[in-house]
Kinemage of the C-alpha trace (Angstrom):
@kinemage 1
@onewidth
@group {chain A} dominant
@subgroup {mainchain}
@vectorlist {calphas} color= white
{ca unk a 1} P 20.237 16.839 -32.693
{ca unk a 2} L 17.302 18.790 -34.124
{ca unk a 3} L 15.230 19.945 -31.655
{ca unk a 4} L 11.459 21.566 -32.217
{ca unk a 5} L 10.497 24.396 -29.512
{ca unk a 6} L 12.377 24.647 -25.814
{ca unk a 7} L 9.864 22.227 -23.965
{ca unk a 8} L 10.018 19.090 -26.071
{ca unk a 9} L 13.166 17.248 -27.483
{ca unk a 10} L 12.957 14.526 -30.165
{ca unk a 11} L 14.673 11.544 -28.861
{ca unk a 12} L 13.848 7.411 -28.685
{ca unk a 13} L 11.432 6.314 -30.545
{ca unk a 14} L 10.095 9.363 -31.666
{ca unk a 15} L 13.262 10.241 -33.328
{ca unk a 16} L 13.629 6.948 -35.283
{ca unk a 17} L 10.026 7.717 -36.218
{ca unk a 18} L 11.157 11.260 -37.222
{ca unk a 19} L 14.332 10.102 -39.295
{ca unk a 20} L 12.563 7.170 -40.993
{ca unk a 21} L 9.669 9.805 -42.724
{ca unk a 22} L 6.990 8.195 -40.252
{ca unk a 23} L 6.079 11.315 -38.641
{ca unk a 24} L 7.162 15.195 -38.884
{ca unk a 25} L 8.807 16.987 -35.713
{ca unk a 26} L 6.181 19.459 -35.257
{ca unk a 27} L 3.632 15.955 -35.393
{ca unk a 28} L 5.456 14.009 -32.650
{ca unk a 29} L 5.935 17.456 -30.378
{ca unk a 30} L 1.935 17.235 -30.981
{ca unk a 31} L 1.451 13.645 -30.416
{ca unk a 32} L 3.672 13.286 -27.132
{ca unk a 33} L 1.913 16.213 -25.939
{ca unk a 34} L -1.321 14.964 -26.543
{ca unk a 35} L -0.461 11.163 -25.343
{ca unk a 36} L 1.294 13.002 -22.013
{ca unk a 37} L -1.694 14.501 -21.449
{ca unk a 38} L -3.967 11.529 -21.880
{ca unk a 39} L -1.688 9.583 -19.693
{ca unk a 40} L -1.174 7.183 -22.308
{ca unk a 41} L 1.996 5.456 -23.742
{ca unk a 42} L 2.705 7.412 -27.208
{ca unk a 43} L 3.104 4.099 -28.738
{ca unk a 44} L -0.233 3.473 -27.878
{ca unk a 45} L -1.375 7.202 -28.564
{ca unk a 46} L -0.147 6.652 -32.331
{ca unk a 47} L -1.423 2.863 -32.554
{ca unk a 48} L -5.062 3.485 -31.595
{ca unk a 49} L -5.525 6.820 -33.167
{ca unk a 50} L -4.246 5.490 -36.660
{ca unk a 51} L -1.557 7.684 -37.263
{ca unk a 52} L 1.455 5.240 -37.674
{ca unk a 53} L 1.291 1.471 -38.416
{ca unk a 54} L 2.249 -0.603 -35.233
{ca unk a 55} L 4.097 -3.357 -37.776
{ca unk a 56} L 5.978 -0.389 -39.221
{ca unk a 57} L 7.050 0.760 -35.515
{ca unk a 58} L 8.287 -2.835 -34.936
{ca unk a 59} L 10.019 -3.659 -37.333
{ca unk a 60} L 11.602 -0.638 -37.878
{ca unk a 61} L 12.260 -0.733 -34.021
{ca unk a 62} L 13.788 -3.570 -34.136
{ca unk a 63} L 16.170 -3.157 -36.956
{ca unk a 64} L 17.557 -0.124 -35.108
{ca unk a 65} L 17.624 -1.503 -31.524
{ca unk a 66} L 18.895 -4.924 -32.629
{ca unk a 67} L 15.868 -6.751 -31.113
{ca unk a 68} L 14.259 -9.822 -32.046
{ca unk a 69} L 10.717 -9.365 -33.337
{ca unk a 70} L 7.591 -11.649 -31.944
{ca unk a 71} L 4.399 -12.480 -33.687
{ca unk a 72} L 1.787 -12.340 -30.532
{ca unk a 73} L -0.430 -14.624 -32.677
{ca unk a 74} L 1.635 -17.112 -31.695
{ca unk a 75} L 1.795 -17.458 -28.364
{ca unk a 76} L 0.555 -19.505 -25.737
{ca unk a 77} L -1.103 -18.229 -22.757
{ca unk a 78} L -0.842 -21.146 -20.908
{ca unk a 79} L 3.019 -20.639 -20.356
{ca unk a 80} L 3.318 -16.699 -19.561
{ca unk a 81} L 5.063 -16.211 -16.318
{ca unk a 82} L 2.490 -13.623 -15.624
{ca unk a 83} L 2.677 -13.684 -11.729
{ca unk a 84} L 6.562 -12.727 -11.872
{ca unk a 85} L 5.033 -8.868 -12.480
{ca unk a 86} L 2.246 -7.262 -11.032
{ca unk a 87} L -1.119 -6.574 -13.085
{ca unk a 88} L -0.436 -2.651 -11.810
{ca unk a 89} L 2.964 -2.883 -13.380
{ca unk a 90} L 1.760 -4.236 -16.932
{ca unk a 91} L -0.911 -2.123 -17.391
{ca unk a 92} L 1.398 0.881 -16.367
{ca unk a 93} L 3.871 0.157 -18.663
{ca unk a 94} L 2.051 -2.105 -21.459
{ca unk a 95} L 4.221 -5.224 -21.076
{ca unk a 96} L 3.901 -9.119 -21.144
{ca unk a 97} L 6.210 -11.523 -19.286
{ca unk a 98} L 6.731 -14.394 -22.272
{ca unk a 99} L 8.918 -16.757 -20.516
{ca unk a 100} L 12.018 -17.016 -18.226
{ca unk a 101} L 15.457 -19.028 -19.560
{ca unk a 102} L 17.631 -19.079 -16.607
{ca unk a 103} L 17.823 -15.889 -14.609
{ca unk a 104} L 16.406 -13.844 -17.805
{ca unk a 105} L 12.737 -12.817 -17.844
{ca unk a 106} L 11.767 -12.042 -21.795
{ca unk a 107} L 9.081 -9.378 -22.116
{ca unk a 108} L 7.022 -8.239 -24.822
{ca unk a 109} L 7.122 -4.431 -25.333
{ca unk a 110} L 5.984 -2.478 -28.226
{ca unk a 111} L 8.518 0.994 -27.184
{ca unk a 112} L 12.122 -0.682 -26.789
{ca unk a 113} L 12.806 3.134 -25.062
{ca unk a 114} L 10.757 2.737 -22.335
{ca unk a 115} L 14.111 1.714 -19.633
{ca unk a 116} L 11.660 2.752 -16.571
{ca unk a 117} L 9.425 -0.799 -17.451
{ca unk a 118} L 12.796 -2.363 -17.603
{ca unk a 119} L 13.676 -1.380 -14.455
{ca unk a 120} L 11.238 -1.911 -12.205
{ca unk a 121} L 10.376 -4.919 -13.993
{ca unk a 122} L 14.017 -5.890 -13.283
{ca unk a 123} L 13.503 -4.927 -9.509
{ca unk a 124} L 9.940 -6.366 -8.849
{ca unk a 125} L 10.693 -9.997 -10.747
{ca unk a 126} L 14.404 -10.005 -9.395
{ca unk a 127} L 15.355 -11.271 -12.791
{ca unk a 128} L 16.540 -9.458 -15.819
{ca unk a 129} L 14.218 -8.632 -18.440
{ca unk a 130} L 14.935 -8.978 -21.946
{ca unk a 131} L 12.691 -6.956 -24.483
{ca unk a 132} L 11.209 -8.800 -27.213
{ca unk a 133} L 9.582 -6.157 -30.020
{ca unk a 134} L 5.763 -7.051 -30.678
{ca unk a 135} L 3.043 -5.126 -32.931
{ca unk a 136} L 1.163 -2.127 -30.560
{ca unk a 137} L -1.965 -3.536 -31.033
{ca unk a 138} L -1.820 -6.869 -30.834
{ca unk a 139} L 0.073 -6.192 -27.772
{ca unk a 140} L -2.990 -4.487 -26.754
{ca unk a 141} L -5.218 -7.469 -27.319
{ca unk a 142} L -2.770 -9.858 -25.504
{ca unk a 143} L -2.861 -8.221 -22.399
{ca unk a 144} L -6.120 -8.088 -21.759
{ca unk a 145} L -6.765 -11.648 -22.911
{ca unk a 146} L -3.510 -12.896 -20.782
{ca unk a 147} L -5.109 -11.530 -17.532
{ca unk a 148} L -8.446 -12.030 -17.800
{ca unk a 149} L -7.030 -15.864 -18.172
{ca unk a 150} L -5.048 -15.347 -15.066
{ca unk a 151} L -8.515 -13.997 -13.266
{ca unk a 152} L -11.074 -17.154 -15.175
{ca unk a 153} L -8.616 -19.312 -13.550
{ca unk a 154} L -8.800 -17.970 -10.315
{ca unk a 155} L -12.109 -18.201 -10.282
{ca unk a 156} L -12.451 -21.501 -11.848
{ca unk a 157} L -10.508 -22.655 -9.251
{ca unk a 158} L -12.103 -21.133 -6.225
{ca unk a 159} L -15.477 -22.424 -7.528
{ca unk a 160} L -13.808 -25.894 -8.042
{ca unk a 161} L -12.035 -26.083 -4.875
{ca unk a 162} L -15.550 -24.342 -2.918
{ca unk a 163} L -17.351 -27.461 -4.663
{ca unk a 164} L -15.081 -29.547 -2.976
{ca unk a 165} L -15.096 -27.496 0.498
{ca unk a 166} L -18.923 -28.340 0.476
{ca unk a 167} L -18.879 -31.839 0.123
{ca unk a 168} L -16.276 -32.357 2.413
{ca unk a 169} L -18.080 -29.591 4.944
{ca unk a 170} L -19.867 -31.577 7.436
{ca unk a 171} L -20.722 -30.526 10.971
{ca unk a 172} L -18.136 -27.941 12.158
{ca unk a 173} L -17.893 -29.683 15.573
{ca unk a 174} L -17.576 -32.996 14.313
{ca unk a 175} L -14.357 -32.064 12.652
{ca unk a 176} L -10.738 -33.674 13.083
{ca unk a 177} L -8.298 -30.963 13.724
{ca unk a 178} L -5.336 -33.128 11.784
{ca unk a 179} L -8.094 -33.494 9.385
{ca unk a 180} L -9.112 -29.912 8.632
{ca unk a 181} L -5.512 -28.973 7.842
{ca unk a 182} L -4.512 -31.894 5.596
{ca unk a 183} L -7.516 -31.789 2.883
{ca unk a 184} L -5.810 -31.212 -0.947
{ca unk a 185} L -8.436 -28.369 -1.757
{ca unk a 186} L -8.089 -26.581 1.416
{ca unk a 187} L -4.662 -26.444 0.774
{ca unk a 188} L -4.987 -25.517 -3.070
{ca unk a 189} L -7.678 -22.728 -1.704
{ca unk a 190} L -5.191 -20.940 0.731
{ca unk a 191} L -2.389 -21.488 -1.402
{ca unk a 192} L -4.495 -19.960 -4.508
{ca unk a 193} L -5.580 -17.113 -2.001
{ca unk a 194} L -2.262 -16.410 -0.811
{ca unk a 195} L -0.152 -16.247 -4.704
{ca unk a 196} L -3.242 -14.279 -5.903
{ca unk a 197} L -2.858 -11.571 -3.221
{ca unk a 198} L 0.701 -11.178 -4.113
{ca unk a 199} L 0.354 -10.920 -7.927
{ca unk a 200} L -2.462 -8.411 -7.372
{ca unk a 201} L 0.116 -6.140 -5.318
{ca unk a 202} L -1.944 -6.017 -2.206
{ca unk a 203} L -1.264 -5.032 1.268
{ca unk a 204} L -3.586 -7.332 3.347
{ca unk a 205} L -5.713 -10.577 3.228
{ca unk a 206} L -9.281 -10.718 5.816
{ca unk a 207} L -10.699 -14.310 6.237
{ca unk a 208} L -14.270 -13.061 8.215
{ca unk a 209} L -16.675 -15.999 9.411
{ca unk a 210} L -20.421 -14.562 10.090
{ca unk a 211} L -23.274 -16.367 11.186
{ca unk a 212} L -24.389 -17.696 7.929
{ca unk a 213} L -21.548 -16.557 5.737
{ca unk a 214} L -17.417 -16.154 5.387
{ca unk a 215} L -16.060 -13.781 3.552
{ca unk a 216} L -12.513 -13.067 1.862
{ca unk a 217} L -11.802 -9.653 1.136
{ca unk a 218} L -8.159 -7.899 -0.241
{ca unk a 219} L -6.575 -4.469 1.010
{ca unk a 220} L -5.636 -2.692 -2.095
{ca unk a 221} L -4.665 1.139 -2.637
{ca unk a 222} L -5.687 1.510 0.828
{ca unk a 223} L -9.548 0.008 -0.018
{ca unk a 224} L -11.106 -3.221 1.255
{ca unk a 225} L -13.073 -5.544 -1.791
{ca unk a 226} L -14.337 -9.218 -1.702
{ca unk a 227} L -13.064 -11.736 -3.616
{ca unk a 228} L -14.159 -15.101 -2.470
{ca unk a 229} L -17.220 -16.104 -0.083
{ca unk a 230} L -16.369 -20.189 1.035
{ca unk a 231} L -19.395 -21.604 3.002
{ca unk a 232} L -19.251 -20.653 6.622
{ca unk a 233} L -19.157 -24.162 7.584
{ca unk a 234} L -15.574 -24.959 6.363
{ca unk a 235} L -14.372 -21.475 7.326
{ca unk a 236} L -12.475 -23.383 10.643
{ca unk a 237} L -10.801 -25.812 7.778
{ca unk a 238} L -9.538 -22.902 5.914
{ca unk a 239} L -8.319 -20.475 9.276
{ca unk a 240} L -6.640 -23.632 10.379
{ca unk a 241} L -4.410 -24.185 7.332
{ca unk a 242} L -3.621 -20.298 7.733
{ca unk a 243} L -2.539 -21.547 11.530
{ca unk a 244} L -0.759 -24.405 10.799
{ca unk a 245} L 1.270 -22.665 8.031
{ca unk a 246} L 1.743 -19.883 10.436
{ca unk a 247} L 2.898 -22.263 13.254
{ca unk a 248} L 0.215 -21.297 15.786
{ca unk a 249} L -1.429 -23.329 17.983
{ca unk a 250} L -4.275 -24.659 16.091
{ca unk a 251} L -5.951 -25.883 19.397
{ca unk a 252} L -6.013 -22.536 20.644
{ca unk a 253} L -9.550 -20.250 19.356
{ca unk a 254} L -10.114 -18.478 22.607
{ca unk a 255} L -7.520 -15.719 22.519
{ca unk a 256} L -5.608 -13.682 19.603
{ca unk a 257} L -2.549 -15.143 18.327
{ca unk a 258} L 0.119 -13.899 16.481
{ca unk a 259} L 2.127 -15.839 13.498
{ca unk a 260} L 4.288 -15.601 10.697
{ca unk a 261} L 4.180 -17.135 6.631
{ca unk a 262} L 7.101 -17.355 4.676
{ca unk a 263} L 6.452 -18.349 1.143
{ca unk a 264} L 9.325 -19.104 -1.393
{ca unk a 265} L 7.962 -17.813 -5.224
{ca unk a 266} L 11.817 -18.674 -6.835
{ca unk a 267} L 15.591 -18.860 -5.287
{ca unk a 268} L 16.025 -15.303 -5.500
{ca unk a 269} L 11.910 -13.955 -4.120
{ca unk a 270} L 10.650 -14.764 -0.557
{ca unk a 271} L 7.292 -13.489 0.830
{ca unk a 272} L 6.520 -12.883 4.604
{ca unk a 273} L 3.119 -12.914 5.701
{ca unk a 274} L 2.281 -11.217 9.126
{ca unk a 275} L -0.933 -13.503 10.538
{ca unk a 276} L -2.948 -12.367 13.447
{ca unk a 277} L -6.289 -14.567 14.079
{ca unk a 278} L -8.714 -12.928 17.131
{ca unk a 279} L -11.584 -15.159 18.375
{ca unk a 280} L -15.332 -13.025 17.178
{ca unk a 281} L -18.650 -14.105 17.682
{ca unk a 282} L -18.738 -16.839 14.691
{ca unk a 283} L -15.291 -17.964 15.105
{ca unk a 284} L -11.582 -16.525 14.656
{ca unk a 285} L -11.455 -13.846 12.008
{ca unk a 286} L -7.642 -13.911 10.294
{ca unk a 287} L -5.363 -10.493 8.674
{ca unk a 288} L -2.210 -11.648 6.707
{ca unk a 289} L -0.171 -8.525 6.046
{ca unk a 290} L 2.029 -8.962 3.333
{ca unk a 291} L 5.415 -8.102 3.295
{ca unk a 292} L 7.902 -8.588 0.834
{ca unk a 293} L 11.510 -7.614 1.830
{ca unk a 294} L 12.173 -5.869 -1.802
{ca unk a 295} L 10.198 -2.733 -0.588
{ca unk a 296} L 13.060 -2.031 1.597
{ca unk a 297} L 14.860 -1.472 -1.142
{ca unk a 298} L 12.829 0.494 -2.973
{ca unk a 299} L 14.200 4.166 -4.266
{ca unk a 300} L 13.069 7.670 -2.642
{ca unk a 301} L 11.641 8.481 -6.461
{ca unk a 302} L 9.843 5.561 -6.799
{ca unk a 303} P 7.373 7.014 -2.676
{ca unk a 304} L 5.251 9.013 -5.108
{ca unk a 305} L 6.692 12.339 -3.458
{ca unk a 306} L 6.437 15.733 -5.123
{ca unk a 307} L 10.275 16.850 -5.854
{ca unk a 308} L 9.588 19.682 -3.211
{ca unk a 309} L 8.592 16.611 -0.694
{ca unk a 310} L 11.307 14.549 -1.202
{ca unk a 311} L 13.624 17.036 -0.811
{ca unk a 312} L 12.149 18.234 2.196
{ca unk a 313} L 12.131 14.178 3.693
{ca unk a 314} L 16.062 14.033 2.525
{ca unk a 315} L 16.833 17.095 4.054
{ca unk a 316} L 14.883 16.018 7.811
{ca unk a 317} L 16.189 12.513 7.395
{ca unk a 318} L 19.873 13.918 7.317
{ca unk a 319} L 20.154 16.331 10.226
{ca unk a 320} L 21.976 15.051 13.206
{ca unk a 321} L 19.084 15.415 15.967
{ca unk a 322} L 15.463 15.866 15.112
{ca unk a 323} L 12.242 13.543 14.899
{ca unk a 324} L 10.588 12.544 11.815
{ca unk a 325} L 7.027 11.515 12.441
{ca unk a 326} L 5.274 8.995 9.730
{ca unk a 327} L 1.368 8.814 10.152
{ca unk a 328} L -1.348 7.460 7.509
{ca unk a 329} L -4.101 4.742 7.179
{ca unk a 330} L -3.497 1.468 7.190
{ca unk a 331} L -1.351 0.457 3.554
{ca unk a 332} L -0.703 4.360 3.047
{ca unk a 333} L 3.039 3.052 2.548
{ca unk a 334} L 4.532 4.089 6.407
{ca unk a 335} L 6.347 1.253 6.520
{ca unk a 336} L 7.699 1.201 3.152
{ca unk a 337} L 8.638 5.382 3.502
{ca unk a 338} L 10.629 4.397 7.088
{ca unk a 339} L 12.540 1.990 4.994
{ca unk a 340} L 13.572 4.223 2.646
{ca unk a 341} L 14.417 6.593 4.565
{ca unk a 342} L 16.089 3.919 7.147
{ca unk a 343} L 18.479 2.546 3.834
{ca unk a 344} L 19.337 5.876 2.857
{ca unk a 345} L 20.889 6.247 6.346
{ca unk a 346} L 22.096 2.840 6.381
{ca unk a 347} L 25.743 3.045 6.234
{ca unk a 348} L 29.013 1.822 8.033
{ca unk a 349} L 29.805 5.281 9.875
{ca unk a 350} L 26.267 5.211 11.384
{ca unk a 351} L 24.538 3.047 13.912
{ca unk a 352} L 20.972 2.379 13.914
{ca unk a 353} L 18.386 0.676 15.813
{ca unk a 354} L 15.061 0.443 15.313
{ca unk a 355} L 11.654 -1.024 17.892
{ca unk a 356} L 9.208 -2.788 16.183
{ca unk a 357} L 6.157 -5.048 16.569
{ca unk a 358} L 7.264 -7.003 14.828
{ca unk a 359} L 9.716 -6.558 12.505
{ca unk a 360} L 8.288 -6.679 9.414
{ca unk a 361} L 11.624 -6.175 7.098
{ca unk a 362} L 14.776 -7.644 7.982
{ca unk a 363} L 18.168 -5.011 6.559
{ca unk a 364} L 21.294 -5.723 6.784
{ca unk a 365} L 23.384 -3.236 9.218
{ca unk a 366} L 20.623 -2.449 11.074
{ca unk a 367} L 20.041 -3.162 14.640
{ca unk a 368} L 16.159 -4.541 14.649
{ca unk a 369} L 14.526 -5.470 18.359
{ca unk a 370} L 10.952 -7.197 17.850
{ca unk a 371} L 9.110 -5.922 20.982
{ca unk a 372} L 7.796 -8.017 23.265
{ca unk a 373} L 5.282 -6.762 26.285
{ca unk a 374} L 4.807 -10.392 27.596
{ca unk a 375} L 8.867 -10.596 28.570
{ca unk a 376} L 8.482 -6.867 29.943
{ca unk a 377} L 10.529 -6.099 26.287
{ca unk a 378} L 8.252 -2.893 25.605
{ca unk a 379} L 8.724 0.345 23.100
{ca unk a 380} L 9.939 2.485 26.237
{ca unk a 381} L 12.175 0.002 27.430
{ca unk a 382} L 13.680 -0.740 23.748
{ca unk a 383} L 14.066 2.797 23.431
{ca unk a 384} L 15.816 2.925 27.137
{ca unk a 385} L 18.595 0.629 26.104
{ca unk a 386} L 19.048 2.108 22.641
{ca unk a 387} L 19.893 5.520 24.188
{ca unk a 388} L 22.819 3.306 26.395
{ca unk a 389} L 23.820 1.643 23.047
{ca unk a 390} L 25.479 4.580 21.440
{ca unk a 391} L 22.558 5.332 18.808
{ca unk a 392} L 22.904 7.341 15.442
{ca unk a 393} L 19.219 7.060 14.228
{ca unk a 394} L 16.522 5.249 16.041
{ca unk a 395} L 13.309 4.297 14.600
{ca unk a 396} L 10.154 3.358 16.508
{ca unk a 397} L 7.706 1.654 14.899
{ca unk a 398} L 4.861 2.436 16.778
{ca unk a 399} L 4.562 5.125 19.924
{ca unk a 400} L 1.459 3.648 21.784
{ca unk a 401} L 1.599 5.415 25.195
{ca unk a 402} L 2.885 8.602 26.843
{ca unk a 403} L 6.145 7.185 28.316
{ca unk a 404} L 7.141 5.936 25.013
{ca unk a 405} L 6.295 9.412 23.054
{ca unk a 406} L 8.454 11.264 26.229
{ca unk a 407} L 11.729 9.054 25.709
{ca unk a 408} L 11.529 9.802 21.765
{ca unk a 409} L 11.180 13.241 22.183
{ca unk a 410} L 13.990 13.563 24.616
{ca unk a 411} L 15.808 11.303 22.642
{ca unk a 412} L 15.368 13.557 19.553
């Protein structure tokens, strides 16, 4: 293989560039450079700054990758399976979800080498993707247009649905309980709320009522924003959907409760929801958490770690005694990096136990005890029988008070 200096190889679609006449090694060492540096796609890189046709790198691609070439022009964004992949995902690796035949998701990619899109495309949609070759920059164009249709619908619908929610919002204390739950846009609303939250990749969903308004805001990359603002007076309509699908006492507004959502997107994707509600000042304010069981199977190179970091949470992970302490804000990714960690370990020579509240990802193979103070079932006791149960690895999810930090240490 011809190779230009030490620090760049020509390879993928660079080299069928190269071989075809479309570009000169010393130009794509250049270009990748440059596009690496812009954090960019190269496709894109050469697309937008004119330096190689995008119909040329299709068709060309897909005479030497044996794929089938799509005219975007064609297509019809009513039908893309957009919420099987994140909007984070697409615009990371510049791919469109087309449609789904059976178990086979068929995306639209413009660089049939990039095999990282397929697979975490492959792990987030639990399908497997099949690239379709489109032209750079009309892939560019679709995008954009296919999401901001995904985001003018939500937002058609919210306003539809809060037109509803204020005719149907009468006096708060005049309400029927059976009522609240059982109104079509109330349901439609939460429902919306709930799918939108998941395409969008966030970590947590705040219903707030005020005094004269309610608010809806989204946890995402660790930040709070506001996406929807119902009138405050069918905020109790809308908290008690979230109850009744959580299977709490709907009756109850006095005192926090604690509740659980499981939402079925296909046969092979569930979603958990972890729902709290606690009674404020203008009525109970509600946090989903959103958990989907795939992140506990999510690879140590996919944490963000620095190779020196990962090697240094292998290397902890693996010794025989020791404690490995996991602190951050709230959607930092704790959970997610205990997991990891907590799979890697996972295996039929070792046994593990972990002390949560609650469990928020069920594994198979590992012992999981969902605390609970109210039975006397508490983090110091849990940890107390786990040191009789012949323990490998023990993970506590949260070390609240002294006694609890003193076993774990010992324990360690």
């Amino acid at each position: 293989m011809a190779t230009t200096p030490t620090d760049f190889q020509v390879s993928g679609l660079i080299k069928l560039l190269t071989q075809d006449g479309l570009l000169t090694e010393g130009d794509a060492q250049v270009y990748a450079k440059e596009a690496k540096q812009n954090k960019v796609q190269l496709v894109s890189y050469l697309v937008s700054n004119k330096l190689v046709d995008s119909k040329a790198i299709a068709s060309k691609s897909s005479v030497e990758f044996g794929l089938p070439f799509f005219d975007l022009d064609a297509i019809d964004w009513r039908s893309l399976p957009i919420a099987l992949v994140s909007e984070k995902l697409i615009r990371k690796h510049h791919v469109l979800p087309l449609f789904t035949r059976g178990k086979t998701l068929f995306i639209a990619m413009s660089d049939p080498t990039n095999h990282q899109a397929v697979e975490d495309i492959k792990f987030q949609s639990l399908l497997r993707p099949e690239i379709i070759l489109v032209e750079e920059n009309k892939l560019v164009n679709a995008i954009e247009v296919a999401l901001e249709a995904v985001d003018t619908s939500m937002s058609d619908l919210l306003d539809a649905d809060l037109e509803n929610l204020n005719i149907a919002g009468a006096d708060e204390g005049a309400v029927d309980i059976n009522a609240e739950v059982d109104e079509a846009p109330i349901v439609r609303f939460v429902n919306k709320i709930l799918l939108d939250a998941i395409k969008k990749g966030v970590s947590d969903i705040h219903m707030e009522p005020y005094e004269k308004t309610f608010r809806i805001r989204y946890r995402g990359d660790g930040m709070l924003y506001a996406v929807a603002s119902p009138p405050p007076t069918i905020a109790t309509r809308i908290i008690s959907r979230v109850k009744v699908m959580s299977r709490m006492d709907i009756a109850e507004r006095r005192v926090p409760q604690d509740g659980r959502i499981k939402m079925i997107l296909s046969k092979s994707r569930t979603i958990d929801f972890r729902v709290n509600t606690l009674p404020t000042l203008f009525g109970e304010k509600v946090v989903l958490r959103i958990l989907d069981p795939t992140t506990a199977q999510i690879g140590i190179e996919r944490l963000g770690f620095e190779p020196d970091q990962q090697e240094l949470f292998l290397k902890a992970i693996n010794k025989p005694y020791g404690l490995v302490l996991v602190t951050g804000p709230t959607g930092s990714g704790k959970t997610v990096s205990l997991y990891t960690g907590l799979n890697i370990l996972n295996s039929i020579d070792r046994n593990i136990s972990t002390a949560e509240d609650p469990v928020e990802i069920t594994v198979e193979g590992i012992n999981q005890v969902n605390v609970n103070v109210k039975a006397g079932l508490t983090f110091a006791n849990a940890l107390r029988a786990f040191l009789r149960q012949d323990p490998d690895v023990i993970m506590v999810g949260e070390i609240r008070d002294l006694e609890t930090a003193d076993i774990a240490v010992k324990a360690a």
